[in-house]
N, C-alpha and C positions, 0 to 999 in steps of 0.2 A: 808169196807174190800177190793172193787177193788180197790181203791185208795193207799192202803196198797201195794197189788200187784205190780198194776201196777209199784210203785217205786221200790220195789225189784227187779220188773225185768229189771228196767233198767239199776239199780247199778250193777246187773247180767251182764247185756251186757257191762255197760262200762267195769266192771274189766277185760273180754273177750275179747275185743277189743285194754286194756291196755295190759295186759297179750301175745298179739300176736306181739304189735308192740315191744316190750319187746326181744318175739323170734327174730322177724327179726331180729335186731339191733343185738342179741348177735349171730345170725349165719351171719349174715354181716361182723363181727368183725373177726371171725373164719377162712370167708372164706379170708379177707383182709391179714390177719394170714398168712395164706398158701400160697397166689399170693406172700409175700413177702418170704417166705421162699426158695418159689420156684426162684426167682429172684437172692436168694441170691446164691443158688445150683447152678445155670443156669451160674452165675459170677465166681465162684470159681472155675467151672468146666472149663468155658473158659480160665481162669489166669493160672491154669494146663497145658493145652492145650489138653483137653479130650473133649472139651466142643466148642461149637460154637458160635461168636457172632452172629450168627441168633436166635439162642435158646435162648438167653441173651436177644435181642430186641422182641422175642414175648413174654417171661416171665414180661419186662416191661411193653410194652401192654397192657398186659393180668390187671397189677395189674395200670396202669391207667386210664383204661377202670371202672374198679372195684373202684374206687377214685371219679372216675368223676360220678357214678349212686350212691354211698354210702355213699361216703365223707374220709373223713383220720382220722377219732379218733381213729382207732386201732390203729395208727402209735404212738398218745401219751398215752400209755399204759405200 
């Protein structure tokens, strides 16, 4: 019967541990989402001319920075 246990609980813990890398990835995805959206706002606004290209280059930043820890599969989405 430990024996029994004990495997449920690990099956327990990996789907736990699947299940979390899971989250990451889809709040990674989220927040990749948003750096780009914001990138996009940041560009539009400067093409206006309501907008700054400083605000434009930390928006890229922002979402290279976020590229470079997460990677870019939101971008093929």
């Amino acid at each position: 019967m430990a024996g029994f246990l004990d495997r449920a609980k690990e099956q327990a813990q990996r789907g736990l541990t699947q299940g979390k890398q899971k989250l990451d990835e889809v709040q990674a995805q989220r927040a990749g989402g948003d750096l780009l959206k914001r990138l996009g706002a940041a560009y539009y606004a400067e093409r206006r001319g309501s907008g700054s290209p400083e605000a434009t280059q930390q928006a890229l930043q922002a979402l290279e920075s976020h590229i470079a820890t997460n990677g870019d599969a939101f971008l093929h989405h």
